[in-house]
SETIVO-151065 format. One record per atom (N, C-alpha, C): residue in three letters; atom name; x, y, z. Coordinates in nm, 4 decimals, padded with zeros to 6 digits. Example, Ala and Ser with C-alpha at 12.3 -4.5 7.8 and 13.67 -1.06 7.14 Angstrom:
[pt "ALA"; "N"; [01.3190; -00.5690; 00.7800]]
[pt "ALA"; "CA"; [01.2300; -00.4500; 00.7800]]
[pt "ALA"; "C"; [01.3200; -00.3300; 00.7800]]
[pt "SER"; "N"; [01.2850; -00.2250; 00.7080]]
[pt "SER"; "CA"; [01.3670; -00.1060; 00.7140]]
[pt "SER"; "C"; [01.2900; 00.0030; 00.7870]]
end
This chain:
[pt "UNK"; "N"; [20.0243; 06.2842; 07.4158]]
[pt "UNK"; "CA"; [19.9456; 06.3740; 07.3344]]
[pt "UNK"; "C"; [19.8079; 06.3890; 07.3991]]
[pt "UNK"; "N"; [19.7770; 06.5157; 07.4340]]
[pt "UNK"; "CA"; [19.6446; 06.5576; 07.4658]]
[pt "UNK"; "C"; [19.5545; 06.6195; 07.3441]]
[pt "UNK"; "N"; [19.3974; 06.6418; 07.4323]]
[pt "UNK"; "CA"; [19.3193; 06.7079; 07.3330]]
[pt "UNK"; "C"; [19.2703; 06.6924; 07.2046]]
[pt "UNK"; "N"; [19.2592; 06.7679; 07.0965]]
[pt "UNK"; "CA"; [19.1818; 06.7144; 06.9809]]
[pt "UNK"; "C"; [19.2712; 06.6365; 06.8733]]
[pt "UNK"; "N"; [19.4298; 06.6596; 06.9011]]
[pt "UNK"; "CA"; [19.4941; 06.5886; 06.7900]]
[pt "UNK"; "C"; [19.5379; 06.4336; 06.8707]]
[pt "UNK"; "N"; [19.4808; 06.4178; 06.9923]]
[pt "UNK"; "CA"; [19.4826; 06.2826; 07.0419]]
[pt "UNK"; "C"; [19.3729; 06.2055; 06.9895]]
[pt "UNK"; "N"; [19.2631; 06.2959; 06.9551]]
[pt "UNK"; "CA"; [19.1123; 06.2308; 06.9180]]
[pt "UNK"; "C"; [19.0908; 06.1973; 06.7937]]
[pt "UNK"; "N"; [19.1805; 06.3102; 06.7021]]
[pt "UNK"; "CA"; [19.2149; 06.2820; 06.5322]]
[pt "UNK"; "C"; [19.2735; 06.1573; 06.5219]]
[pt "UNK"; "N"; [19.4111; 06.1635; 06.5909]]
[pt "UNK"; "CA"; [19.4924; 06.0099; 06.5478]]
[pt "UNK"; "C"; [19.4120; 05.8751; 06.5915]]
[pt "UNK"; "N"; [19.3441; 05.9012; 06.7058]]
[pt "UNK"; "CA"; [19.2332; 05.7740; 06.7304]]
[pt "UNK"; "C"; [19.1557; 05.7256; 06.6843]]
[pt "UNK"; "N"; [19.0926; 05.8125; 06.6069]]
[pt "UNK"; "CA"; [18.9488; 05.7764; 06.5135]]
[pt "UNK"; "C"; [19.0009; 05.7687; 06.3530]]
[pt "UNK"; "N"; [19.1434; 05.8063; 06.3348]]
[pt "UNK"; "CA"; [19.1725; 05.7665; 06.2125]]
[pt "UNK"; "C"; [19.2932; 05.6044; 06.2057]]
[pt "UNK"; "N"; [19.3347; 05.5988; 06.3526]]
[pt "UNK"; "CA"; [19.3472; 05.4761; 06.3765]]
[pt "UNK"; "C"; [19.2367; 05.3755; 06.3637]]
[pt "UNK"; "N"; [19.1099; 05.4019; 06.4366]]
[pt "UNK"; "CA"; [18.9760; 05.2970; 06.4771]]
[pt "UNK"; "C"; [18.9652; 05.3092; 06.2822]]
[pt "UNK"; "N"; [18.9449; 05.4178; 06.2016]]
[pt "UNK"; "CA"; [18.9164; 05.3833; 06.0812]]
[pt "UNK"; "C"; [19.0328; 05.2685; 05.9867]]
[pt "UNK"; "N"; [19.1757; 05.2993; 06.0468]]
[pt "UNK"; "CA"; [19.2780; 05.1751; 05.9955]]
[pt "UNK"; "C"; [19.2154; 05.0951; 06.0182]]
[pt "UNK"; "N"; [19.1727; 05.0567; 06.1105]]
[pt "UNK"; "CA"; [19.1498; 04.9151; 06.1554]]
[pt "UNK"; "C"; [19.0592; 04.8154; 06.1176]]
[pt "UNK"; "N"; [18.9577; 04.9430; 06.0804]]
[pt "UNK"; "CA"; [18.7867; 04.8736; 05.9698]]
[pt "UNK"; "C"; [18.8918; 04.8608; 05.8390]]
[pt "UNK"; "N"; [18.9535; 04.9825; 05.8047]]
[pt "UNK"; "CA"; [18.9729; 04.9158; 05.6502]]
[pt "UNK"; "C"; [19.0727; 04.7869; 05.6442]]
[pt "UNK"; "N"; [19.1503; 04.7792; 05.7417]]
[pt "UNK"; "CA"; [19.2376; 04.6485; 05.7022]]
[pt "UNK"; "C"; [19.1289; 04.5327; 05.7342]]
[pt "UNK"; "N"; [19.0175; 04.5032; 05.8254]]
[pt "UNK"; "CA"; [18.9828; 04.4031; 05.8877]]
[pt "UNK"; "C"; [18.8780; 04.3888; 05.7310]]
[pt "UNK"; "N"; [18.8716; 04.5188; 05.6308]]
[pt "UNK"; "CA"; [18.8182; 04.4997; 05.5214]]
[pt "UNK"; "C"; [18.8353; 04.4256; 05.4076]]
[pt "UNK"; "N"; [18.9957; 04.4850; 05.4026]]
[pt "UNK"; "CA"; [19.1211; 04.4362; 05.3321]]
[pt "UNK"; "C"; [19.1293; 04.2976; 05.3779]]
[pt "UNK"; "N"; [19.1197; 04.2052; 05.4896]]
[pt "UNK"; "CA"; [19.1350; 04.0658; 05.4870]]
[pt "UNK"; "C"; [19.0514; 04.0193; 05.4465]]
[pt "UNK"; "N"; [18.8814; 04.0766; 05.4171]]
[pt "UNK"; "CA"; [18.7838; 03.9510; 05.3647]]
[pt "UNK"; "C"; [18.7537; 04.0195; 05.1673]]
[pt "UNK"; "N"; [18.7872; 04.1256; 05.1637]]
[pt "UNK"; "CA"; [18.8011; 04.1761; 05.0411]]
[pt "UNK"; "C"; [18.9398; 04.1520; 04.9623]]
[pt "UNK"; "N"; [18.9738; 04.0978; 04.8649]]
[pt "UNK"; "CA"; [19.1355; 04.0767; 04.8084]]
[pt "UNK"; "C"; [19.1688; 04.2223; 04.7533]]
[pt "UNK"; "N"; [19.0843; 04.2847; 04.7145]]
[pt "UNK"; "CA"; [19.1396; 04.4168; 04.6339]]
[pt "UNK"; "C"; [19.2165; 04.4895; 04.7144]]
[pt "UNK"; "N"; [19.1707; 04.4742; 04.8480]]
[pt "UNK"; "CA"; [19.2139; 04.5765; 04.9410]]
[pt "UNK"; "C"; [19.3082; 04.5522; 05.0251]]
[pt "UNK"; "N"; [19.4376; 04.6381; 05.0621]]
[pt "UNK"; "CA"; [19.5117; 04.5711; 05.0977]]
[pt "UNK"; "C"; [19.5028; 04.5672; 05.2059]]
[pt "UNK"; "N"; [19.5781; 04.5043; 05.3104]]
[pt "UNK"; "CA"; [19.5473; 04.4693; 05.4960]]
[pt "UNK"; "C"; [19.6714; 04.5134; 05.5534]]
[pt "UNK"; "N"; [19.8015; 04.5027; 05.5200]]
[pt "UNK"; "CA"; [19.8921; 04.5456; 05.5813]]
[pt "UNK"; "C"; [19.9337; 04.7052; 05.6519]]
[pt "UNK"; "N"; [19.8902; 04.7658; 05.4856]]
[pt "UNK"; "CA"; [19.8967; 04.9352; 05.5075]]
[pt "UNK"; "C"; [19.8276; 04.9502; 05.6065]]
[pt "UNK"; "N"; [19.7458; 04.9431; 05.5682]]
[pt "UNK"; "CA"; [19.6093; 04.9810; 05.7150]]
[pt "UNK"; "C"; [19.6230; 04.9377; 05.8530]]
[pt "UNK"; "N"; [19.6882; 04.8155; 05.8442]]
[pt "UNK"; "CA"; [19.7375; 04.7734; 06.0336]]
[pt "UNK"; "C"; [19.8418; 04.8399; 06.0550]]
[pt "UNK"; "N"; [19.9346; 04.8459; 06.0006]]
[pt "UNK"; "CA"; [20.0473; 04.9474; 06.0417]]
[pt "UNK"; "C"; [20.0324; 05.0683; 06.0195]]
[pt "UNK"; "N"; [19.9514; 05.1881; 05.9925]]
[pt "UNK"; "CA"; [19.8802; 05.3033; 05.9520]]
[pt "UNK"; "C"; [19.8421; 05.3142; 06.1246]]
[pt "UNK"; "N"; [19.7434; 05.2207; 06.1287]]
[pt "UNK"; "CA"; [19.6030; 05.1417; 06.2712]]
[pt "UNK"; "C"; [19.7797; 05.2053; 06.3535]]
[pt "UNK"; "N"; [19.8442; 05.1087; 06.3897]]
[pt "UNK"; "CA"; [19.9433; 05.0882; 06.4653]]
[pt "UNK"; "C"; [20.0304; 05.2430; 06.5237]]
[pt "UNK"; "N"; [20.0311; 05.2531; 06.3992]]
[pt "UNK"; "CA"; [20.1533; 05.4640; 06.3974]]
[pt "UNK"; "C"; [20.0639; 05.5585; 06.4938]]
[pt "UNK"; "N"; [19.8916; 05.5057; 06.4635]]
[pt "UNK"; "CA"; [19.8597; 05.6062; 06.5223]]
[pt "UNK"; "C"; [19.8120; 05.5742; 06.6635]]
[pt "UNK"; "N"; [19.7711; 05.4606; 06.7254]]
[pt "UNK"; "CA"; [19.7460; 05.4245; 06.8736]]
[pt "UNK"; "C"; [19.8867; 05.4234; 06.9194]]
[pt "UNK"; "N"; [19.9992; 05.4590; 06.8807]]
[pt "UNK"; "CA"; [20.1251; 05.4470; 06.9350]]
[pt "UNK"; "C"; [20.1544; 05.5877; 06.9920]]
[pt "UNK"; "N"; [20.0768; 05.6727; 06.8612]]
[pt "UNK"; "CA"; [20.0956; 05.8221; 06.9328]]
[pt "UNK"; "C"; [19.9662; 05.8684; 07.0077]]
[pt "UNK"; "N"; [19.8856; 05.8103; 07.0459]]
[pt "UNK"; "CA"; [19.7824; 05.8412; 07.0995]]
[pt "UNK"; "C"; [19.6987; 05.7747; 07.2156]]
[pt "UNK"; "N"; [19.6995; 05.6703; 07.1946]]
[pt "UNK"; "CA"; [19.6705; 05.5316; 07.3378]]
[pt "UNK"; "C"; [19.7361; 05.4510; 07.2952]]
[pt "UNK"; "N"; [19.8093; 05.4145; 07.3895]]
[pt "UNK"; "CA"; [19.9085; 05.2895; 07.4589]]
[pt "UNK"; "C"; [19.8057; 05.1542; 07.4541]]
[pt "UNK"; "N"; [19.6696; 05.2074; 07.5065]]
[pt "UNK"; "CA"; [19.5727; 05.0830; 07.5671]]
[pt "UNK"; "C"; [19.5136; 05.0569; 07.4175]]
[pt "UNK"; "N"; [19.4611; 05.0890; 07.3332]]
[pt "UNK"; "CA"; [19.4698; 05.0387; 07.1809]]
[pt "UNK"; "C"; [19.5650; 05.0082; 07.0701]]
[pt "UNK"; "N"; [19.7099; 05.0307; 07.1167]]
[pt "UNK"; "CA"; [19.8303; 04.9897; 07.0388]]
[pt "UNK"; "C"; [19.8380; 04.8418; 07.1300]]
[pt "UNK"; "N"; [19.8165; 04.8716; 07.2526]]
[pt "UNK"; "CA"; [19.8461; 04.6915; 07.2970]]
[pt "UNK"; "C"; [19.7481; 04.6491; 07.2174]]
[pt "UNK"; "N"; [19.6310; 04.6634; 07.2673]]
[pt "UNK"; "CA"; [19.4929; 04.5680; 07.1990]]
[pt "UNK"; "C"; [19.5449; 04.5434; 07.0327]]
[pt "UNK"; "N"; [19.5928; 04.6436; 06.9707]]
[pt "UNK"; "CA"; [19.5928; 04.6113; 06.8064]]
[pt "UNK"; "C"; [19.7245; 04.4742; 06.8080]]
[pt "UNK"; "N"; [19.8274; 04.4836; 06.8839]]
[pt "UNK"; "CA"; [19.8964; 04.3929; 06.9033]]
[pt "UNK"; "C"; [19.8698; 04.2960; 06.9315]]
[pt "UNK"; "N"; [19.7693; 04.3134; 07.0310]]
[pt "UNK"; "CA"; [19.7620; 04.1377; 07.1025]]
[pt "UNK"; "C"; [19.6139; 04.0837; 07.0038]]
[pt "UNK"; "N"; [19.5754; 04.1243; 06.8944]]
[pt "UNK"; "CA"; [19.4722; 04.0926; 06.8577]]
[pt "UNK"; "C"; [19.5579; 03.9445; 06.7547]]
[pt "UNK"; "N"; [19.4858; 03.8439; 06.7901]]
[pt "UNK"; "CA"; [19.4952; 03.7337; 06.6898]]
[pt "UNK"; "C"; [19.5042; 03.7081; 06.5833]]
[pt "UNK"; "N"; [19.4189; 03.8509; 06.5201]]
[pt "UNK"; "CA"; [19.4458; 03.8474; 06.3396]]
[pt "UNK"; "C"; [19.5369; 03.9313; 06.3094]]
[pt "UNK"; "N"; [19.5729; 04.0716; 06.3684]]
[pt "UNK"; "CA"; [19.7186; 04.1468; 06.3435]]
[pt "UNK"; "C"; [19.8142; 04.1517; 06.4309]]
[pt "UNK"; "N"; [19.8272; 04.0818; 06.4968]]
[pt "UNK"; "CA"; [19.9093; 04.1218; 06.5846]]
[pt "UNK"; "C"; [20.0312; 04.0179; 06.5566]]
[pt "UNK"; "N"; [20.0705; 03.9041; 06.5171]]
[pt "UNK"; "CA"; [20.1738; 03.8244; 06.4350]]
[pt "UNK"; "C"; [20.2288; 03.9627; 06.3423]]
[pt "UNK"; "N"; [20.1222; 03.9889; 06.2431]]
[pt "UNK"; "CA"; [20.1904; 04.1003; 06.1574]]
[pt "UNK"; "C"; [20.2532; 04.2199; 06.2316]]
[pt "UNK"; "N"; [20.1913; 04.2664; 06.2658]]
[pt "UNK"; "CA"; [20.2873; 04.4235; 06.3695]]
[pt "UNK"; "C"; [20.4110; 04.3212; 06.4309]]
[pt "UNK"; "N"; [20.4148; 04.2356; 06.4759]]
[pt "UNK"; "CA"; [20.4902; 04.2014; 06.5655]]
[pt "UNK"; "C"; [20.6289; 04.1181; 06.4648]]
[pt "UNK"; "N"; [20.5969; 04.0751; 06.3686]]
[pt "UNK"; "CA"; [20.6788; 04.0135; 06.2261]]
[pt "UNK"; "C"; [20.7527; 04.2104; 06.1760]]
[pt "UNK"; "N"; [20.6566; 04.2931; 06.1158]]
[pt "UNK"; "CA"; [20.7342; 04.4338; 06.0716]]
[pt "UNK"; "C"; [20.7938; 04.5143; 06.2210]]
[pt "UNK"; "N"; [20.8001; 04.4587; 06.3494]]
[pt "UNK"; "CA"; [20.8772; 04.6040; 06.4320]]
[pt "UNK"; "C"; [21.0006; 04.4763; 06.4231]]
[pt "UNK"; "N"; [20.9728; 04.3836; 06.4527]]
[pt "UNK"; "CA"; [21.0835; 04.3019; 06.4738]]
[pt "UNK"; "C"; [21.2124; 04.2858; 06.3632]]
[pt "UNK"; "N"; [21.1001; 04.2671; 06.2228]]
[pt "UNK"; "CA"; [21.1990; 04.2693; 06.1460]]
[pt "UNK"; "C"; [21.1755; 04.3279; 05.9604]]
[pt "UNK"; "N"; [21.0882; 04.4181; 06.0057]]
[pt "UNK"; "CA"; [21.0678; 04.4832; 05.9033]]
[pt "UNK"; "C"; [21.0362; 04.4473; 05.7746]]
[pt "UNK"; "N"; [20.9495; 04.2925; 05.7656]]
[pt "UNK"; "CA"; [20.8980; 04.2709; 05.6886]]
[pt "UNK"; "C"; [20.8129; 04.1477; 05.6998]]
[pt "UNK"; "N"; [20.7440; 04.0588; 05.6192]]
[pt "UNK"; "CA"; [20.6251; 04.0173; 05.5908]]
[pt "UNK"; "C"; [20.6941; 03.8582; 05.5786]]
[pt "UNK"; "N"; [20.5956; 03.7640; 05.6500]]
[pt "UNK"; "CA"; [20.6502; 03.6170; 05.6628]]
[pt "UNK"; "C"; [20.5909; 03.5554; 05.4969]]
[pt "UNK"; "N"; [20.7052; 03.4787; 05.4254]]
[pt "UNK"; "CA"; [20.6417; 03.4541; 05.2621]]
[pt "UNK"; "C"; [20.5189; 03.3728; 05.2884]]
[pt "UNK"; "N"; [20.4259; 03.2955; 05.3890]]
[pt "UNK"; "CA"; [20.3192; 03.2499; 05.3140]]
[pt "UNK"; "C"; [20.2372; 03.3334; 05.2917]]
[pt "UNK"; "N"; [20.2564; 03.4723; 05.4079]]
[pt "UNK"; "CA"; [20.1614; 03.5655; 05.3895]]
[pt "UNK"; "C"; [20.1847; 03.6408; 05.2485]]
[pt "UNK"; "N"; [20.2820; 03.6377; 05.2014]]
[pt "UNK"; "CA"; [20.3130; 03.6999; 05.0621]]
[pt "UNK"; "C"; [20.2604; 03.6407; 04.9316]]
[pt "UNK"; "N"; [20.2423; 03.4913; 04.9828]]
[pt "UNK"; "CA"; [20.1924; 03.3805; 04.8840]]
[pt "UNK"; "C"; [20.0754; 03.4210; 04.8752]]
[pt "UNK"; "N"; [20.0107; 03.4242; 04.9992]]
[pt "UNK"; "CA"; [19.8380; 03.4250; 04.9571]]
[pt "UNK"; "C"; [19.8055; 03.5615; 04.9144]]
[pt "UNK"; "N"; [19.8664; 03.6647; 04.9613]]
[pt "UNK"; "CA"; [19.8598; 03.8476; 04.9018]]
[pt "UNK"; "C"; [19.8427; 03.7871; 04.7320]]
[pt "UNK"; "N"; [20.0136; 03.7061; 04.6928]]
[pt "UNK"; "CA"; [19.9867; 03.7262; 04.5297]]
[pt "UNK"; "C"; [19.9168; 03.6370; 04.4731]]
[pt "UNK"; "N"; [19.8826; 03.5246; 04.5382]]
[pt "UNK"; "CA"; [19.7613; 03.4573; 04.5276]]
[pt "UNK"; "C"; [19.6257; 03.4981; 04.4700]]
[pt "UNK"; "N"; [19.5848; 03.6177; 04.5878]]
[pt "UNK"; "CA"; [19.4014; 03.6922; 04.6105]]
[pt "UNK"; "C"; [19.4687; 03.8167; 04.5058]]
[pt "UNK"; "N"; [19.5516; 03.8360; 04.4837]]
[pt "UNK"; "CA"; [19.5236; 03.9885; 04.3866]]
[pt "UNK"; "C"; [19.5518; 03.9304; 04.2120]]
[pt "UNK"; "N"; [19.6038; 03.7787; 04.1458]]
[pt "UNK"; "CA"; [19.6225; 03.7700; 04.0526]]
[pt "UNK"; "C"; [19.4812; 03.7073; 04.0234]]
[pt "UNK"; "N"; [19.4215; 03.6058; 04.1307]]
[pt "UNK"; "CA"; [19.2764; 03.5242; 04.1154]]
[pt "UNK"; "C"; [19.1731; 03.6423; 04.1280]]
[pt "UNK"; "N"; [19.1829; 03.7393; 04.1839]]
[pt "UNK"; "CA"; [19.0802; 03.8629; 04.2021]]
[pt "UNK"; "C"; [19.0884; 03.9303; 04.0635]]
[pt "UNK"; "N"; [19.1842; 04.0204; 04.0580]]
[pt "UNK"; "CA"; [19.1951; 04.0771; 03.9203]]
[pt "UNK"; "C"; [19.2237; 03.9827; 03.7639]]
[pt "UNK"; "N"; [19.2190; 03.8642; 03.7735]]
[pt "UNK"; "CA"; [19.2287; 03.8276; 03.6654]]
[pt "UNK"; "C"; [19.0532; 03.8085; 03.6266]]
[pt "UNK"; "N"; [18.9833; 03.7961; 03.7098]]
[pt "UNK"; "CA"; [18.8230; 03.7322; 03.7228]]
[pt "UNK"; "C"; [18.7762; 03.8683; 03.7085]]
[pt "UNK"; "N"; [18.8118; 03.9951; 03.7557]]
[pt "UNK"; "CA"; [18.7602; 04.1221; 03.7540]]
[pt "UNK"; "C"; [18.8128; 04.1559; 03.5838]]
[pt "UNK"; "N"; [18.9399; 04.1535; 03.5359]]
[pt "UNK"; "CA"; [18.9746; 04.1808; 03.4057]]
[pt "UNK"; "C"; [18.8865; 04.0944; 03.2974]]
[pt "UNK"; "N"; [18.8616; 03.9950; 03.3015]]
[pt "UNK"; "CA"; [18.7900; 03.8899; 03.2372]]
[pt "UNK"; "C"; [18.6320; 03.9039; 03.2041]]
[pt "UNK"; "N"; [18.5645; 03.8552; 03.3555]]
[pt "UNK"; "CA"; [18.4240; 03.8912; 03.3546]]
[pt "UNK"; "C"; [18.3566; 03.9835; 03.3988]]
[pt "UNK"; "N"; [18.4388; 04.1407; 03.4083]]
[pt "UNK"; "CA"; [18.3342; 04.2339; 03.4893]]
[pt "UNK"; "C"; [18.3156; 04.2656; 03.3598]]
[pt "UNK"; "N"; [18.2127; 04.3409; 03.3433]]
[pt "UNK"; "CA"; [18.1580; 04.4181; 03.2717]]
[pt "UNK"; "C"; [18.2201; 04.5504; 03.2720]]
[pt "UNK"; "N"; [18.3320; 04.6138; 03.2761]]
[pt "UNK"; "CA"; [18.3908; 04.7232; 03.2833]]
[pt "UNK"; "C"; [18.4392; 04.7394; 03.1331]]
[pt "UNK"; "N"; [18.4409; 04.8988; 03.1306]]
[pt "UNK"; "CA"; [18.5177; 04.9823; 02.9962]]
[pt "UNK"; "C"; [18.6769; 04.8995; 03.0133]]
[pt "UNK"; "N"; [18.7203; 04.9069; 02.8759]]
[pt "UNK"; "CA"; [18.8879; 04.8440; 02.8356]]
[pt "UNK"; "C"; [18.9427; 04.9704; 02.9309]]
[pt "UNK"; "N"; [18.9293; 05.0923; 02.9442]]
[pt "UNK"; "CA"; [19.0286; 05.1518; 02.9954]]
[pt "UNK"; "C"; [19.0588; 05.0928; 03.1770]]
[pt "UNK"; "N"; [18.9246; 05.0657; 03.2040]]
[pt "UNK"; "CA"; [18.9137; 05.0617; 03.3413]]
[pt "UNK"; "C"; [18.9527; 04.9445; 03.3618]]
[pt "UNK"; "N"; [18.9647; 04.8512; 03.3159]]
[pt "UNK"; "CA"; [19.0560; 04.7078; 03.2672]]
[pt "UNK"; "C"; [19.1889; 04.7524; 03.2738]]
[pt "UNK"; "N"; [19.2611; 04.8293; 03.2131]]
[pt "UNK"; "CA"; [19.3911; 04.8863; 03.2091]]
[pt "UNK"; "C"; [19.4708; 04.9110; 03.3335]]
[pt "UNK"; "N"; [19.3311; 04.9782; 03.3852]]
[pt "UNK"; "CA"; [19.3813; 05.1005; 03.5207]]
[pt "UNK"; "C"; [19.4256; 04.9494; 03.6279]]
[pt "UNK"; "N"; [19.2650; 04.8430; 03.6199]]
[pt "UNK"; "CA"; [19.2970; 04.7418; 03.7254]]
[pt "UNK"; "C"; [19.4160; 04.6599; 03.7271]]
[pt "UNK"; "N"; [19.4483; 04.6713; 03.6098]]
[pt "UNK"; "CA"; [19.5791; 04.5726; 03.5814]]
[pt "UNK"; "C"; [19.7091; 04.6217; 03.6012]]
[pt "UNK"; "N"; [19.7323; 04.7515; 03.5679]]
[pt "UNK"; "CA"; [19.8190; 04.8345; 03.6057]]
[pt "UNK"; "C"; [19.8260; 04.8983; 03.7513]]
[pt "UNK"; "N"; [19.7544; 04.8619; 03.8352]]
[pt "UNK"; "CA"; [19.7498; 04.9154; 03.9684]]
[pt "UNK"; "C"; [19.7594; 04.7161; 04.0090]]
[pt "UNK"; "N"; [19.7264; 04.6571; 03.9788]]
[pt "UNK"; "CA"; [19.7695; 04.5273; 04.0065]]
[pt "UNK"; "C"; [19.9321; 04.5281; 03.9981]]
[pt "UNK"; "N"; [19.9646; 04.5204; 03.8924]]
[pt "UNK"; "CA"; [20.1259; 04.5015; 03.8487]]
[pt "UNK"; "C"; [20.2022; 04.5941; 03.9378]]
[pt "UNK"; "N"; [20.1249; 04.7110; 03.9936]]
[pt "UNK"; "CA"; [20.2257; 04.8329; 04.0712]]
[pt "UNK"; "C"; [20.2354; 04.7621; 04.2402]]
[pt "UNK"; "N"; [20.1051; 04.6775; 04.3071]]
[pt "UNK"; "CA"; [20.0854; 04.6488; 04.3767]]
[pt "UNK"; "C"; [20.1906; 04.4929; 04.4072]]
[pt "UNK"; "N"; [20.1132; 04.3871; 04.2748]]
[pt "UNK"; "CA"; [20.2665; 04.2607; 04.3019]]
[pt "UNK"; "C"; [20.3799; 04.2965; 04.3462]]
[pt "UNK"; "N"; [20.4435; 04.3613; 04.2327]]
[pt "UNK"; "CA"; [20.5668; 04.4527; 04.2396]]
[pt "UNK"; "C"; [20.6336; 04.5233; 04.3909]]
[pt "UNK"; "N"; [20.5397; 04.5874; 04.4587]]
[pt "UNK"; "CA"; [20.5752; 04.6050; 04.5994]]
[pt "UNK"; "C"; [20.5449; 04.5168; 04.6547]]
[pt "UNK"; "N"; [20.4779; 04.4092; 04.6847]]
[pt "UNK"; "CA"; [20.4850; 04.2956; 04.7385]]
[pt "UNK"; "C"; [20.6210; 04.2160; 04.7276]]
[pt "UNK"; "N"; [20.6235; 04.1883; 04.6130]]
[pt "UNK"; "CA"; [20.7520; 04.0822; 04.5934]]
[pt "UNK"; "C"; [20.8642; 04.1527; 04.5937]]
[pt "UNK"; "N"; [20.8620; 04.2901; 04.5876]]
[pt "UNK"; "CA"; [21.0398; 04.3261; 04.5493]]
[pt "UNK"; "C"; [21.0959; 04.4020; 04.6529]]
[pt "UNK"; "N"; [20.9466; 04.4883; 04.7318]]
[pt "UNK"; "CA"; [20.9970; 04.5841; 04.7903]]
[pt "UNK"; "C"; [20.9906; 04.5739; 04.9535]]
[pt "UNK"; "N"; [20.8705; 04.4783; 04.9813]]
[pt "UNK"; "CA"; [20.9175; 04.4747; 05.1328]]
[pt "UNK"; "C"; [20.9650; 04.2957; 05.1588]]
[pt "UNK"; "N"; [21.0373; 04.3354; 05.2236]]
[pt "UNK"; "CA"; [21.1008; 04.2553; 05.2347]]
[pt "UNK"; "C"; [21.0549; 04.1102; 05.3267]]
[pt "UNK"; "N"; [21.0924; 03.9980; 05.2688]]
[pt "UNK"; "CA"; [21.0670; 03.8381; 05.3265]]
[pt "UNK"; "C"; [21.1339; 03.7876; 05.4155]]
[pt "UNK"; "N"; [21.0906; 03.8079; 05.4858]]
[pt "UNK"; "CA"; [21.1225; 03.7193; 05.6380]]
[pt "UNK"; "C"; [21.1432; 03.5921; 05.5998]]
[pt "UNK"; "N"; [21.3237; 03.5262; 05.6653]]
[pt "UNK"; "CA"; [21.3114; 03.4081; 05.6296]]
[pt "UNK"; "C"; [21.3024; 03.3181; 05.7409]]
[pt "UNK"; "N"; [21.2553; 03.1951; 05.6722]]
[pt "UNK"; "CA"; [21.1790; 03.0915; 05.7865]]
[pt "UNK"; "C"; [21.2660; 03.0632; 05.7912]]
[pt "UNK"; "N"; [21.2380; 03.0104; 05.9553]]
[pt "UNK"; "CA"; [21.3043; 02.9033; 06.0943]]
[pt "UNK"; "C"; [21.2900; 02.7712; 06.1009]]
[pt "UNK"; "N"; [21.3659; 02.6856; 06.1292]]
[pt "UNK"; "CA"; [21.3030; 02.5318; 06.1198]]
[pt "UNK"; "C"; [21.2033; 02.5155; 06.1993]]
[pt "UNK"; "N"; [21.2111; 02.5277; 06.3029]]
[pt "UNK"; "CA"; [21.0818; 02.5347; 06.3590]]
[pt "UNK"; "C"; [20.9499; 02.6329; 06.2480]]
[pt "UNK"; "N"; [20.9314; 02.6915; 06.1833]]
[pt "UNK"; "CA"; [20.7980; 02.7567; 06.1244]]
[pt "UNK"; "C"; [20.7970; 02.6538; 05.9996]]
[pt "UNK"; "N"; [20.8639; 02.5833; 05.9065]]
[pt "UNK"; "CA"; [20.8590; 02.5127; 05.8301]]
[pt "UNK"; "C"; [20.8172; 02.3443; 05.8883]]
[pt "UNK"; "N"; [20.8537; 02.3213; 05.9578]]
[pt "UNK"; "CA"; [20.8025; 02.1669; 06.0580]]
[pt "UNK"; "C"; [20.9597; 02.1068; 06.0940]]
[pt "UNK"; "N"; [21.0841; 02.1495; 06.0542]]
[pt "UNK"; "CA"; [21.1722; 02.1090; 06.1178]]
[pt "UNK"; "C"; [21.2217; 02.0743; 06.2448]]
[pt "UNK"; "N"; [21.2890; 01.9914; 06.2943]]
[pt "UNK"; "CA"; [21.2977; 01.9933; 06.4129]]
[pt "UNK"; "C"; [21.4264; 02.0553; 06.4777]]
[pt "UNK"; "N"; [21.4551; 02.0789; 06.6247]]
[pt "UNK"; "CA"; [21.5411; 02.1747; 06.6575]]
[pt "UNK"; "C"; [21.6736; 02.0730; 06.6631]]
[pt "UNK"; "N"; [21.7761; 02.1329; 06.6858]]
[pt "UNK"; "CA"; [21.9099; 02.0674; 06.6711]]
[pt "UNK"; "C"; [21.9041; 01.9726; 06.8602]]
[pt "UNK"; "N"; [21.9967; 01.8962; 06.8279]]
[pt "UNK"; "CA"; [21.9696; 01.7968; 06.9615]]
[pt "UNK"; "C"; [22.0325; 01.8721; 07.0962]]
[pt "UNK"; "N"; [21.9674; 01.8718; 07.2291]]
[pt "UNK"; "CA"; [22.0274; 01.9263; 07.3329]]
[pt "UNK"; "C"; [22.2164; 01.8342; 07.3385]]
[pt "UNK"; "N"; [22.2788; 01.9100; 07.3920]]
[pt "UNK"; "CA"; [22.4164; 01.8534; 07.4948]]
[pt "UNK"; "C"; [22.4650; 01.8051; 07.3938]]
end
């Protein structure tokens, strides 16, 4: 891809990439969409920033966990439903927000668990990723 729709998918890739790296220190926000969003578009546009998003230390396990096998390793699923029930239960509780806007957070919570746990799918662990050891040589 040449020209200006090479420059669109790039700079709305470089913007995936702020919002997921957002999404990991913020819980509201999610991190996955956005690296694989990041990912669709340096794939159609530079090669040399789809490697870099790969070989990066904080996403690149993930891209490399969804091409392989199309879904998400469970501790990472643990701590997702972890930061969005401890986030929004503290936001439902003590923000100072209208009951409706309480509603909306809780109901965009429940829509969010919900695709977490049901819809993409859990990678299951290896003895080796749990601390097992491998079966004996010969």
């Amino acid at each position: 891809m040449t020209g200006l729709r090479r420059w669109l998918y790039i700079g709305a890739g470089l913007i995936c990439v702020g919002l997921a790296y957002l999404g990991a220190i913020l819980p509201g926000l999610p991190t996955t969409p956005w690296v694989l969003l990041a990912s669709y578009c340096f794939s159609r546009s530079s090669q040399r920033l789809n490697r870099w998003l790969k070989r990066s230390p904080f996403f690149g396990r993930l891209l490399h966990d969804w091409e392989e096998h199309r879904g998400i390793r469970r501790p990472v699923k643990v701590l997702a439903v972890c930061l969005v029930v401890t986030v929004v239960s503290l936001s439902i509780t003590f923000g100072p927000l209208p009951i409706w806007a309480k509603w909306v957070i809780g109901g965009l919570a429940v829509i969010g668990l919900s695709t977490i746990l049901f819809v993409v799918p859990t990678i299951p662990s290896t003895k080796r990723e749990t601390g097992g050891s491998h079966p004996p040589l010969g």
